[in-house]
DSSP file (Angstrom, degrees, kcal/mol; ACC not computed):
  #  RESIDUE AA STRUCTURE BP1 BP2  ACC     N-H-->O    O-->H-N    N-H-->O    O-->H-N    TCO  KAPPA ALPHA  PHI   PSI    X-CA   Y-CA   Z-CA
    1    1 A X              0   0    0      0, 0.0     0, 0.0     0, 0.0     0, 0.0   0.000 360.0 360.0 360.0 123.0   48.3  -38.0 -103.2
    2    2 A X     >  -     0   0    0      1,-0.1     4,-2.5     4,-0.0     3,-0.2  -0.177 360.0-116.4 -58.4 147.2   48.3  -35.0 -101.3
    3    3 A X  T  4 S+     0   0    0      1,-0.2    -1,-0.1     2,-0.2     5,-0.1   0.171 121.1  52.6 -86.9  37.4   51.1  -32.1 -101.6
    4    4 A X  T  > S+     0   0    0      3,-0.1     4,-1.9     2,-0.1    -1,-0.2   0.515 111.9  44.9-113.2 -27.8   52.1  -32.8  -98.0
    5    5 A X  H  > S+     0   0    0     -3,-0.2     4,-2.8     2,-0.2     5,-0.2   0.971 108.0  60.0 -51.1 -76.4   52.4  -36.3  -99.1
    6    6 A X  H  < S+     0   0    0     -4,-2.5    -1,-0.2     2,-0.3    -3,-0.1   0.731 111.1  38.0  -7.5 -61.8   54.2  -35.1 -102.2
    7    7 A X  H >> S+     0   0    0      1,-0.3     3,-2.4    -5,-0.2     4,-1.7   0.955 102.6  67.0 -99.7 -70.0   57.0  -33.5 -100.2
    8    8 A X  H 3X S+     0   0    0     -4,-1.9     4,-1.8     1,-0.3    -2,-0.3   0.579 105.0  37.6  -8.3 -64.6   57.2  -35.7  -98.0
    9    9 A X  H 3< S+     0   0    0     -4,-2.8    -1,-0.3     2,-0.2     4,-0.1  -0.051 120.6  55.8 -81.6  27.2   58.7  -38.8 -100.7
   10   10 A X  H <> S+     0   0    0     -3,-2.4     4,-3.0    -5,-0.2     5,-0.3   0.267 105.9  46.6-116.1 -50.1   60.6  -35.6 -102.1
   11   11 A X  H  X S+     0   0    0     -4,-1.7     4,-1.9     2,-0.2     5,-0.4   0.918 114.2  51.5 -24.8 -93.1   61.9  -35.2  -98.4
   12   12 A X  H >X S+     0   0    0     -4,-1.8     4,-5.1     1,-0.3     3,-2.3   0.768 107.2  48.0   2.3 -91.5   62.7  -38.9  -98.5
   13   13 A X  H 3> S+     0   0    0      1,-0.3     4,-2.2     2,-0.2     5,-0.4   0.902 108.5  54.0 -50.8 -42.2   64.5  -39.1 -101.4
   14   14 A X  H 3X S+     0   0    0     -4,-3.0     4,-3.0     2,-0.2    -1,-0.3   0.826 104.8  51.6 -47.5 -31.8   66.5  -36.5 -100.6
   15   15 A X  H <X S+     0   0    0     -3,-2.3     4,-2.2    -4,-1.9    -2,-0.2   0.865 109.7  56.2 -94.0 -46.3   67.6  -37.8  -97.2
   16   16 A X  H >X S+     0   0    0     -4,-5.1     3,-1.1    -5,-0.4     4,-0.9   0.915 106.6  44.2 -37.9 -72.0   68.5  -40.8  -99.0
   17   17 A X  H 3X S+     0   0    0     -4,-2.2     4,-3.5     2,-0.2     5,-0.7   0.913 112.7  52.4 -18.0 -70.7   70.8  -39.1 -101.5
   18   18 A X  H 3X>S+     0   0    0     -4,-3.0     4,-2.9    -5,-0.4     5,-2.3   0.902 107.9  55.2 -42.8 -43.7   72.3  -37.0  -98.6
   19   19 A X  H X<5S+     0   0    0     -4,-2.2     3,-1.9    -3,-1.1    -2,-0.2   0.919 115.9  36.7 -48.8 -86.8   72.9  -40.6  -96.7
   20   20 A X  H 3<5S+     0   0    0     -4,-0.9    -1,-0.2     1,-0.4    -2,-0.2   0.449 116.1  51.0 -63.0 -16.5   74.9  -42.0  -99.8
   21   21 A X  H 3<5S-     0   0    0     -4,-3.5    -1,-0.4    -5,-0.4    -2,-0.2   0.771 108.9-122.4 -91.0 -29.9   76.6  -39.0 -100.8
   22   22 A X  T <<5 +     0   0    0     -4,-2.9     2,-1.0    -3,-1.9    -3,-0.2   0.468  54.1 161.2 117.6  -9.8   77.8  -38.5  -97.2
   23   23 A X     >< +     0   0    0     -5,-2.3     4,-2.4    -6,-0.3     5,-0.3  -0.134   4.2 160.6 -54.8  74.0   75.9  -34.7  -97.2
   24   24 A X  H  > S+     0   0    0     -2,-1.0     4,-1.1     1,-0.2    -1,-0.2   0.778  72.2  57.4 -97.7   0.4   75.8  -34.4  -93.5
   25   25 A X  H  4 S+     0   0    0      2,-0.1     4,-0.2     1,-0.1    -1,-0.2   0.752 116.1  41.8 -70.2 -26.1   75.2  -30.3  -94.0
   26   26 A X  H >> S+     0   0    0     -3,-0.2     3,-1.3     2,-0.2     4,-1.1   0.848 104.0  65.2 -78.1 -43.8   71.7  -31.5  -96.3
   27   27 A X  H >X S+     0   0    0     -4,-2.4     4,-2.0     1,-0.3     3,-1.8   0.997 103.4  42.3 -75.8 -41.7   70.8  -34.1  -94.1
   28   28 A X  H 3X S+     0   0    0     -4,-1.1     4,-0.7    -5,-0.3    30,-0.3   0.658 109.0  56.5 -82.8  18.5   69.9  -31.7  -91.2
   29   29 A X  H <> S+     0   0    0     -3,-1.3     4,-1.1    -4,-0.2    -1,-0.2   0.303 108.9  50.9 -78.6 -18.1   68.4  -29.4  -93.2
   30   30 A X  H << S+     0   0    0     -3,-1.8     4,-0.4    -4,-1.1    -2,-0.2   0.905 107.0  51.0 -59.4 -58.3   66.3  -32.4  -94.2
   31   31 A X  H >X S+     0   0    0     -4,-2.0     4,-1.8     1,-0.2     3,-1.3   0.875 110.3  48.1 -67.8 -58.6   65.5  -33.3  -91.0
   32   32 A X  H 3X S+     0   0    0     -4,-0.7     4,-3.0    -5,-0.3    -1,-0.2   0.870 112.6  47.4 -58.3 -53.1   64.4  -29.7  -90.1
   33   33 A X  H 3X S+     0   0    0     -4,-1.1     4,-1.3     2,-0.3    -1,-0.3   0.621 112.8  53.2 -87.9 -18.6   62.1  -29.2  -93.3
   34   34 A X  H X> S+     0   0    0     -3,-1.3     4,-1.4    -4,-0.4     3,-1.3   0.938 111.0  48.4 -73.1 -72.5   60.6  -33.0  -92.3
   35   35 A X  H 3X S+     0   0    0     -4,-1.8     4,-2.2     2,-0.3    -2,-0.3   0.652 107.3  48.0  -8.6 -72.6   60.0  -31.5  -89.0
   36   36 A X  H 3X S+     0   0    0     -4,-3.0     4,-5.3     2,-0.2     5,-0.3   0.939 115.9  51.8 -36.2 -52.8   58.2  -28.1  -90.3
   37   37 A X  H <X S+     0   0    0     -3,-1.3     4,-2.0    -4,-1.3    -2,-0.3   0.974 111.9  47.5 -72.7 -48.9   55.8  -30.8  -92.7
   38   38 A X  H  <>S+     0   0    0     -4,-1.4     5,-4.7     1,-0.3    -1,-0.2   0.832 111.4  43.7 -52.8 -43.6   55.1  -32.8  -89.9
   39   39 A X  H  <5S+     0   0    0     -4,-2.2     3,-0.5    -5,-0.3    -1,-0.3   0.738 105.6  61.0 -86.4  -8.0   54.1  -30.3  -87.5
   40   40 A X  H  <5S+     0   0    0     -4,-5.3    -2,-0.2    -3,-0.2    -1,-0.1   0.973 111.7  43.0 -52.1 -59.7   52.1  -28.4  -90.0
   41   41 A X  T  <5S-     0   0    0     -4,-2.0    -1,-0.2    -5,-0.3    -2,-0.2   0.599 117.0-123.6 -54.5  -1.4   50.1  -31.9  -90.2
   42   42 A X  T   5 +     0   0    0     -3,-0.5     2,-1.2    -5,-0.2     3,-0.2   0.802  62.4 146.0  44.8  39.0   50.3  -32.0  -86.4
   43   43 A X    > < +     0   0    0     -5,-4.7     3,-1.0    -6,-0.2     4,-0.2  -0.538  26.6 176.7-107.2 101.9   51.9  -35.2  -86.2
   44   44 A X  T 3>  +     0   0    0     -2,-1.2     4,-1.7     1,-0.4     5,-0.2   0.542  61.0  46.9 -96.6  -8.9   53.6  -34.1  -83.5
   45   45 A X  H 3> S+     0   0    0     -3,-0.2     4,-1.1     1,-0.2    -1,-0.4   0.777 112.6  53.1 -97.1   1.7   55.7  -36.8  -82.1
   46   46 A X  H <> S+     0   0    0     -3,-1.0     4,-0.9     2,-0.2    -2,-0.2   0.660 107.2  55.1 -86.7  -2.8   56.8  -37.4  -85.4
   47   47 A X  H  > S+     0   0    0     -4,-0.2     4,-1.5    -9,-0.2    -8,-0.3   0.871 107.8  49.9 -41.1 -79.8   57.6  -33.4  -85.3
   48   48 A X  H  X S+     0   0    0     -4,-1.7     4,-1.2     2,-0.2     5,-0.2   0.754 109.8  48.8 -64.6 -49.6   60.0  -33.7  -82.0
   49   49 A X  H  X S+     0   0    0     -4,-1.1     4,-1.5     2,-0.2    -1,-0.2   0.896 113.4  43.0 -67.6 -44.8   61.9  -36.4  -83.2
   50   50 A X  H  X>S+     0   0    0     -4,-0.9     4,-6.8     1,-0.2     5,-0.6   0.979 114.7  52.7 -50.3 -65.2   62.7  -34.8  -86.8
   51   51 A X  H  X5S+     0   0    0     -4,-1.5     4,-0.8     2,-0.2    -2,-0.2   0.812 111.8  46.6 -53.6 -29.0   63.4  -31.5  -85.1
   52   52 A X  H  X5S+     0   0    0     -4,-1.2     4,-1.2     2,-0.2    -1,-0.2   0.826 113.5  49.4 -61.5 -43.5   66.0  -33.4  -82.5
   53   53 A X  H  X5S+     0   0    0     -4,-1.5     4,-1.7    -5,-0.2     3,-0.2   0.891 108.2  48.4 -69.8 -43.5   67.4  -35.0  -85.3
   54   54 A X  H  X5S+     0   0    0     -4,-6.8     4,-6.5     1,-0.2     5,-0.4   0.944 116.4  50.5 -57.9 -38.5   67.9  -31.6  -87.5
   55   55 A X  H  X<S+     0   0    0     -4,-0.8     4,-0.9    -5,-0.6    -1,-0.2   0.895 106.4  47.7 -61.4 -42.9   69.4  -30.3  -84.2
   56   56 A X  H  X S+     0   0    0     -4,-1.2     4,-3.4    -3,-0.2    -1,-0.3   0.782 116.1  49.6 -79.3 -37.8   71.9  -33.2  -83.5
   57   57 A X  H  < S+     0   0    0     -4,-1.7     4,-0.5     1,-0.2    -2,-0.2   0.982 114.8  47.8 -80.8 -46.0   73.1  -32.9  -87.6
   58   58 A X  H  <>S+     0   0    0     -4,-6.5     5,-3.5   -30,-0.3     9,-0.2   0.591 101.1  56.6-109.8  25.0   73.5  -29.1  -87.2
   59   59 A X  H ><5S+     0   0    0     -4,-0.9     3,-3.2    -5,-0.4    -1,-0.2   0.874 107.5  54.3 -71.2 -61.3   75.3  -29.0  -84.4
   60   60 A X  T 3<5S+     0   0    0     -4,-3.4    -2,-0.2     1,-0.2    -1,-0.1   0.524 115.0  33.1 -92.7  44.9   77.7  -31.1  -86.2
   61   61 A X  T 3 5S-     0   0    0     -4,-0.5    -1,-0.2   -37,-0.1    -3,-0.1   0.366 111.3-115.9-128.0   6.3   78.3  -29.3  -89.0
   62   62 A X  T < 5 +     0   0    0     -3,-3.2     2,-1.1     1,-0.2    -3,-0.2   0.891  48.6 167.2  49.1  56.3   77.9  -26.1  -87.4
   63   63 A X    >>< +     0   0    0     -5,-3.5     4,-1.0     1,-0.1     3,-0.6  -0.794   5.8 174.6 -84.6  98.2   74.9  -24.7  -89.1
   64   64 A X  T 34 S+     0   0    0     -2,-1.1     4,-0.4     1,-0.2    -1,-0.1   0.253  71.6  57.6-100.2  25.3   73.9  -21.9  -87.1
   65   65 A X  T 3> S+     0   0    0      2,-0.1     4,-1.8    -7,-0.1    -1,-0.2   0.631 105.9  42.1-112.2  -2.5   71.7  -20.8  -88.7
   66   66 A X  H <> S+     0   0    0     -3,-0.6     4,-1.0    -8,-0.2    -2,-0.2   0.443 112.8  62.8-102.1   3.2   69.1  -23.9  -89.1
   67   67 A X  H >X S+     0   0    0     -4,-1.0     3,-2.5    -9,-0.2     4,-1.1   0.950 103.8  42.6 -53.2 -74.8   70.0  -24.3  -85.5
   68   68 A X  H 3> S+     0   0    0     -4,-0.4     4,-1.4     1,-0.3     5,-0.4   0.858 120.8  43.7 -12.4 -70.1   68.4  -20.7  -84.7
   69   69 A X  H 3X S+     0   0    0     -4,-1.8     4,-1.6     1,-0.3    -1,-0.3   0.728 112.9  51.7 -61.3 -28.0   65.5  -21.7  -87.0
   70   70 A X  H <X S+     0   0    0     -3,-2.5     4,-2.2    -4,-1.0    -1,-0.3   0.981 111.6  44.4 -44.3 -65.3   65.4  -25.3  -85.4
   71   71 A X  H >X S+     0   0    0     -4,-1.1     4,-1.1     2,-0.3     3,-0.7   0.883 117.3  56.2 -46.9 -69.1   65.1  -23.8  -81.6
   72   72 A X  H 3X S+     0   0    0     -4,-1.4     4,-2.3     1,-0.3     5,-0.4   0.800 106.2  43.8 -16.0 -60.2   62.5  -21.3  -83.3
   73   73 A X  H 3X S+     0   0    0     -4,-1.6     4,-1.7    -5,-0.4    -2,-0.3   0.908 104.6  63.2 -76.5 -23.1   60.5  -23.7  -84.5
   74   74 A X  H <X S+     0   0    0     -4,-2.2     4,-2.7    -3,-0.7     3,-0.4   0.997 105.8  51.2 -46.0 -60.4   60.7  -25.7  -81.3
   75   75 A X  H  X S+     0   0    0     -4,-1.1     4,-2.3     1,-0.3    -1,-0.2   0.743 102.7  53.5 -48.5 -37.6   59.0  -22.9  -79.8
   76   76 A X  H  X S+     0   0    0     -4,-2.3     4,-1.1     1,-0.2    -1,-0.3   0.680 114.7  42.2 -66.8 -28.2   56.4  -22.6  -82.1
   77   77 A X  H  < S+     0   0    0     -4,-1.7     4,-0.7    -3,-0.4    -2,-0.2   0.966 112.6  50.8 -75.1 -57.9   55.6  -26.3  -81.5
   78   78 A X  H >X>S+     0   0    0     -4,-2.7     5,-2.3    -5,-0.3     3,-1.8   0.998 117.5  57.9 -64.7 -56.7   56.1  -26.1  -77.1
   79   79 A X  H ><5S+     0   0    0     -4,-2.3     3,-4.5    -5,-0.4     2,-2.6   0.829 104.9  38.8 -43.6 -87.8   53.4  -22.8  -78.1
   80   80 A X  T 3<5S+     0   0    0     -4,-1.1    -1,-0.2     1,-0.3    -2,-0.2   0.422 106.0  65.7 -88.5  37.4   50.9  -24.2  -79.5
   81   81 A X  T <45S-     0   0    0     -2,-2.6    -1,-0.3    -3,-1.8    -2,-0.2   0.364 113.0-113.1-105.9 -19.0   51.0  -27.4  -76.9
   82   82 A X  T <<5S+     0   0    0     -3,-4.5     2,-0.5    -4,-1.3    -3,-0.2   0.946  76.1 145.5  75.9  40.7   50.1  -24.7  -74.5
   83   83 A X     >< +     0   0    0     -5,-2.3     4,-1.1    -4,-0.3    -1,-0.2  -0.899  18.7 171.2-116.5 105.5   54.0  -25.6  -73.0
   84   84 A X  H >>  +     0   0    0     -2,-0.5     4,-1.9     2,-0.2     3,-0.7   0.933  68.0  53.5 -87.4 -46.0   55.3  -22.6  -71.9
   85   85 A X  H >> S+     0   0    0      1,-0.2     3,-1.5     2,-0.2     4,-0.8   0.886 112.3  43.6  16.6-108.8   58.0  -23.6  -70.4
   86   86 A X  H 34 S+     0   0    0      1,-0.3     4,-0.5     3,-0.2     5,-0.3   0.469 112.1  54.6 -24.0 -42.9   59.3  -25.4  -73.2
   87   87 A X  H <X S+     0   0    0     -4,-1.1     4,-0.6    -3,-0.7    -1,-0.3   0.704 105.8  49.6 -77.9 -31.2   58.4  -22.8  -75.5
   88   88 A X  H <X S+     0   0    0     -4,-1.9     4,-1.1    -3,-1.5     2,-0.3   0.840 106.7  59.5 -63.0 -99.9   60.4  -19.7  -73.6
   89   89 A X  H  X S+     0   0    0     -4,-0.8     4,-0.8     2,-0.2    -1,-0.2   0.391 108.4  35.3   1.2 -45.7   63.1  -21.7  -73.5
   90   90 A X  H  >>S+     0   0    0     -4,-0.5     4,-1.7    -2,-0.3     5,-0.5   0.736 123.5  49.2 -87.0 -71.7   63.8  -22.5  -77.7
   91   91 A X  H  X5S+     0   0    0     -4,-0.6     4,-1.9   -20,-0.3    -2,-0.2   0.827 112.7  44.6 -21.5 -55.6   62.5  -18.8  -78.2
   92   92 A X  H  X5S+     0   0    0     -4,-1.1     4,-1.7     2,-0.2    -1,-0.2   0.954 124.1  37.7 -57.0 -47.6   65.1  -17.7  -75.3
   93   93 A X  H  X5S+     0   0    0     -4,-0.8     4,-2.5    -3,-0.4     5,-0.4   0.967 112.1  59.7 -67.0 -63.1   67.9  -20.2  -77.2
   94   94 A X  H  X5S+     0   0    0     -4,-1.7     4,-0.6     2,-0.2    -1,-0.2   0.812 108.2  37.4 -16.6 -65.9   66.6  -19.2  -80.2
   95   95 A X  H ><<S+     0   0    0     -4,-1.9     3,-8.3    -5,-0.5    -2,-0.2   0.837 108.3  64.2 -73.8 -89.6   67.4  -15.0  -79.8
   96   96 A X  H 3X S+     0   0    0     -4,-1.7     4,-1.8     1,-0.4    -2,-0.2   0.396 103.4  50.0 -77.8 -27.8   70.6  -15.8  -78.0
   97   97 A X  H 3X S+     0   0    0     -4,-2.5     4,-1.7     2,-0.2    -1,-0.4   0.808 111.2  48.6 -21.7 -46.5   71.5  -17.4  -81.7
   98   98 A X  H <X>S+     0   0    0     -3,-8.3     4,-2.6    -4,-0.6     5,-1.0   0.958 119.6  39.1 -68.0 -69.9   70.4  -14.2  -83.2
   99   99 A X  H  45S+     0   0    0      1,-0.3    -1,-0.2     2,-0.2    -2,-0.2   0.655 115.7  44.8 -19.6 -56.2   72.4  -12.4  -80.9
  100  100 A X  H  <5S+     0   0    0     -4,-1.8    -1,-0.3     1,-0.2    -3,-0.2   0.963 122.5  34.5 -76.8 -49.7   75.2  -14.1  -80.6
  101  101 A X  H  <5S-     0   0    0     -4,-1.7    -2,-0.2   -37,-0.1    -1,-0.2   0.213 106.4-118.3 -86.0   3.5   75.8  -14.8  -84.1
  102  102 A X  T  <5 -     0   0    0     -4,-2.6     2,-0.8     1,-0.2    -3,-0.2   0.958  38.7-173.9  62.0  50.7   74.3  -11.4  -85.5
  103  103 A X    > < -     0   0    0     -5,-1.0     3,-0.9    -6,-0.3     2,-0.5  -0.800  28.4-124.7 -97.7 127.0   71.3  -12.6  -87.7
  104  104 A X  T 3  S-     0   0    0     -2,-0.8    -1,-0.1     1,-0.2    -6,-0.0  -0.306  76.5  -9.8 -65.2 101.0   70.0  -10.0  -89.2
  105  105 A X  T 3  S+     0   0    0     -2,-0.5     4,-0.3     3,-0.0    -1,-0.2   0.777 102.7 101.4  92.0  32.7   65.6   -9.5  -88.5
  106  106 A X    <   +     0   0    0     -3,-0.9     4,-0.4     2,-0.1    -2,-0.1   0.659  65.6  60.2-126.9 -16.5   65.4  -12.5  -87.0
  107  107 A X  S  > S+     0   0    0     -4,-0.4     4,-0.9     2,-0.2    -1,-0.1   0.337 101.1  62.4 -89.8  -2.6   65.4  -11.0  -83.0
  108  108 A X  H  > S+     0   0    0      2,-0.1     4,-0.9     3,-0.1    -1,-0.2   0.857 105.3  40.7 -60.1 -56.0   62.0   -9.0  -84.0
  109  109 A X  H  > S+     0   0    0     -4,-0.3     4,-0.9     2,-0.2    -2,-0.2   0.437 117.9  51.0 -95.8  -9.4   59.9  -12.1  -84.7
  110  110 A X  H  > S+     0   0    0     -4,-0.4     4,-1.9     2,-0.2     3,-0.2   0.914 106.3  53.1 -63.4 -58.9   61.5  -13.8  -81.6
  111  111 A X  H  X S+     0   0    0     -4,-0.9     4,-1.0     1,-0.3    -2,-0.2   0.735 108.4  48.8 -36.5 -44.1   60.8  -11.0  -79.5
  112  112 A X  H >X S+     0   0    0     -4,-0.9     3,-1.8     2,-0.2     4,-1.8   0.992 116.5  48.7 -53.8 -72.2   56.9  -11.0  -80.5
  113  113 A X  H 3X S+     0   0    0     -4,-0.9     4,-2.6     1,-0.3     5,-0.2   0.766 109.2  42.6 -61.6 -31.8   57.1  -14.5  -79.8
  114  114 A X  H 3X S+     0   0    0     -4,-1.9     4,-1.3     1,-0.2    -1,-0.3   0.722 114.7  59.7 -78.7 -28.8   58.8  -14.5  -76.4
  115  115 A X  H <X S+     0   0    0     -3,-1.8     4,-0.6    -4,-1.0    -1,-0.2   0.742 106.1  49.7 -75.8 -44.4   56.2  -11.3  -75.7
  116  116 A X  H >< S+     0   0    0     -4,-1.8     3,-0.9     1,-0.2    -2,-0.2   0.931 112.5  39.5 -79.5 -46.2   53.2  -13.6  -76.3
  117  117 A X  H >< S+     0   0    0     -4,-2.6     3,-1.2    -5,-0.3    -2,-0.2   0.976  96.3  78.7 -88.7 -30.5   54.0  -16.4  -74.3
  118  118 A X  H >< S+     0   0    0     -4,-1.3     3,-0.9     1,-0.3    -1,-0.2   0.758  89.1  65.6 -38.3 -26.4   55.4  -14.4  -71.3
  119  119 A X  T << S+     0   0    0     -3,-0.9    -1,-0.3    -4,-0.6    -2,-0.1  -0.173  96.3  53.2-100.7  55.5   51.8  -13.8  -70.6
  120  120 A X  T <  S+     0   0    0     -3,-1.2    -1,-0.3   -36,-0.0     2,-0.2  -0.242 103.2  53.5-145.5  15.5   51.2  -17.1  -69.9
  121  121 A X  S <  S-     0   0    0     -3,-0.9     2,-0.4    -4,-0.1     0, 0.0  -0.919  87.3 -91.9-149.4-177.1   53.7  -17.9  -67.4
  122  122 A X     >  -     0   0    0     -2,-0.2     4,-3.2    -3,-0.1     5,-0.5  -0.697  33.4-115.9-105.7 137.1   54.6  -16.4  -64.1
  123  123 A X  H  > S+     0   0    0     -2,-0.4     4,-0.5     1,-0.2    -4,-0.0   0.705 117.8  49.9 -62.4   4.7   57.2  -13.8  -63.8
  124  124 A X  H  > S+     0   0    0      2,-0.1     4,-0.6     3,-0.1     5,-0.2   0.903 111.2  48.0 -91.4 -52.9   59.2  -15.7  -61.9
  125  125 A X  H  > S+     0   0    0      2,-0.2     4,-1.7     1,-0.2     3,-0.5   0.777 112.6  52.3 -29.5 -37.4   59.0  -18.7  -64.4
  126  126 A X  H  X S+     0   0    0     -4,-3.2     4,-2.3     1,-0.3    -1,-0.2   0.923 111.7  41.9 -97.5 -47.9   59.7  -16.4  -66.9
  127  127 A X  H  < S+     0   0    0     -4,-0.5    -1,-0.3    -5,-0.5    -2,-0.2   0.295 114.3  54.3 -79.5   1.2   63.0  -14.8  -65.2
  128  128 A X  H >X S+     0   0    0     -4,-0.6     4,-2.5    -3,-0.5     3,-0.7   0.709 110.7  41.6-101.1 -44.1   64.3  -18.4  -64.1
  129  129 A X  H 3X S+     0   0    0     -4,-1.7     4,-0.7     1,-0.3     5,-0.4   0.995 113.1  57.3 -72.6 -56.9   64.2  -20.1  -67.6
  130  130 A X  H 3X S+     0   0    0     -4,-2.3     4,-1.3    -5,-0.3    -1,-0.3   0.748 106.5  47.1 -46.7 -19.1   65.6  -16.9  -69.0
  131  131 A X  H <4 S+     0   0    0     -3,-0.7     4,-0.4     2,-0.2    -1,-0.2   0.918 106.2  63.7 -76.0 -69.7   68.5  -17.2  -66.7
  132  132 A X  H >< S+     0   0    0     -4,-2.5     3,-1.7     1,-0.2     4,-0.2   0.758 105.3  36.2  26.2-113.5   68.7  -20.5  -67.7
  133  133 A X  H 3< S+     0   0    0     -4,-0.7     3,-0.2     1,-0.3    -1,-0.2   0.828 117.6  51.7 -68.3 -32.9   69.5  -20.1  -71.3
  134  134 A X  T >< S+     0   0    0     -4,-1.3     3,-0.9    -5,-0.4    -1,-0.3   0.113  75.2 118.1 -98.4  37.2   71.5  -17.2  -70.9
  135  135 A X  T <  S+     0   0    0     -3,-1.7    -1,-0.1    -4,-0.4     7,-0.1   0.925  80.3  47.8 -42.3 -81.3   74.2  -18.6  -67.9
  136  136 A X  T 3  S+     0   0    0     -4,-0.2    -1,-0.2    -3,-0.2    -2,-0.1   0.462  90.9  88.0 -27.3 -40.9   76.8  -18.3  -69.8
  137  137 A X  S <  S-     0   0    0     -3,-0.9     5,-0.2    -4,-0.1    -3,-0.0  -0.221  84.3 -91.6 -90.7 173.2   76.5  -15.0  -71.2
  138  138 A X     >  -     0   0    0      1,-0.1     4,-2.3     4,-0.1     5,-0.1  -0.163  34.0-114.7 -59.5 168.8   78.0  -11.4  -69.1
  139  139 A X  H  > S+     0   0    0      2,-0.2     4,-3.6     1,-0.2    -1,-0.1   0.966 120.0  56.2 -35.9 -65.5   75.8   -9.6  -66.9
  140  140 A X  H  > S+     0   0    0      2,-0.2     4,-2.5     1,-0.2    -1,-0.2   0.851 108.4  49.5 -31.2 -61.9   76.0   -6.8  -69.3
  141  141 A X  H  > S+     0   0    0      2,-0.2     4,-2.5     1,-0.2    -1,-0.2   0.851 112.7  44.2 -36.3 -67.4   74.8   -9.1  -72.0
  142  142 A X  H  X S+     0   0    0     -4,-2.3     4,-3.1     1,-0.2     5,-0.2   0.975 111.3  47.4 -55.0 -59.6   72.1  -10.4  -70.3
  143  143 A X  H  X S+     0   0    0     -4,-3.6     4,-3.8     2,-0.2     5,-0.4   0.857 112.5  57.9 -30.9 -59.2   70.7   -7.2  -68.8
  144  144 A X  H  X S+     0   0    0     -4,-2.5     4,-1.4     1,-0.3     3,-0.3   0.903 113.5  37.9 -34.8 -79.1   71.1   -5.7  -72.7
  145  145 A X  H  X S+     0   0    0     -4,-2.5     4,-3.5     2,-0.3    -1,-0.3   0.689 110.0  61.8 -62.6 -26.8   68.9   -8.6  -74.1
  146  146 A X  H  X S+     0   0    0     -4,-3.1     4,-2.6     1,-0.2    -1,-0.3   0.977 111.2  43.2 -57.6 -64.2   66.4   -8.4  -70.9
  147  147 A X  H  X S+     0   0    0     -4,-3.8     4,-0.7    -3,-0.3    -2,-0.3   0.672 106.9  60.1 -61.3 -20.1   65.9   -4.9  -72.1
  148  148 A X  H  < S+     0   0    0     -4,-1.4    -1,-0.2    -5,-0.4    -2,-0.2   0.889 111.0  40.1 -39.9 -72.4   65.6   -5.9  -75.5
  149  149 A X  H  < S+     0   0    0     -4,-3.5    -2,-0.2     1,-0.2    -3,-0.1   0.949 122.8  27.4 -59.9 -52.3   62.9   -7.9  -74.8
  150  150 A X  H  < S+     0   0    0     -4,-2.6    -1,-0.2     2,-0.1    -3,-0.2   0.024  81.1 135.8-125.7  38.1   60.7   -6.3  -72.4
  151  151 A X     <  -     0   0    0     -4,-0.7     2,-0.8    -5,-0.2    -3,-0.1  -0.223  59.4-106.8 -62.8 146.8   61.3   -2.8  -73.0
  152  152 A X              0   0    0      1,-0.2    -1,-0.1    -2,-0.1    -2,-0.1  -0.405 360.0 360.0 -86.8 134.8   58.5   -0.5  -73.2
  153  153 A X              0   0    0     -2,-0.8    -1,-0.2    -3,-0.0    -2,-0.0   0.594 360.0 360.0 -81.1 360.0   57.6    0.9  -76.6
């Protein structure tokens, strides 16, 4: 048995447990760490589903920070699908987490990421999604985080 195997039926049990205790802060932390082991193996629609699922549990228990790390990892998946799109977009969602909610180092390793795929898309693509995720937020805000990203160093 393999140790992807391994954690996996450790996974498992666990999400059992969480079911019968009621754990609904564990189980989408479950869900998220199934998610990670799957797409390391690249079985990737079993990946997207976990990662939907982690997302749906911690929204409602208001984990924000295994949201962030969910979105994150989304990106890293929609990346290396060569979906850029898809990948801006959880990256973008992703920082406006960092942001919003002030997690500390975690808007560096977006930024890199968000850097990387931006040359892969068109700047118009790139400035529509980004609009996008950050409707909501003030002008000010945005503008801040625009400059954030693709200031020069």
């Amino acid at each position: 048995m393999s140790s992807g195997d391994n954690a996996l039926e450790n996974y498992q049990k666990a999400f059992e447990w969480n079911k019968k205790t009621h754990n609904e802060y564990s189980l989408g932390k479950t869900y998220h760490q199934i998610g990670v082991l799957f797409h390391k193996q690249k079985r990737w629609t079993a990946a997207i589903e976990n990662y939907n699922k982690a997302l749906k549990w911690n929204k409602k228990t208001h984990n924000e920070h295994l949201i962030k790390m969910t979105y994150y990892q989304l990106g890293v998946f929609f990346e290396e699908q060569q979906n850029w799109g898809n990948s801006l977009e959880n990256y973008f969602i992703a920082l406006l987490m960092s942001h919003k909610f002030s997690v500390q180092g975690a808007e560096k390793g977006i930024i890199a990421a968000i850097k990387k795929n931006a040359k892969e898309v068109s700047e118009e693509m790139l400035y529509e999604v980004f609009q996008r995720v950050f409707k909501d937020c003030s002008e000010s805000d945005r503008d801040q985080l625009w400059k954030s990203i693709f200031s020069v160093e």
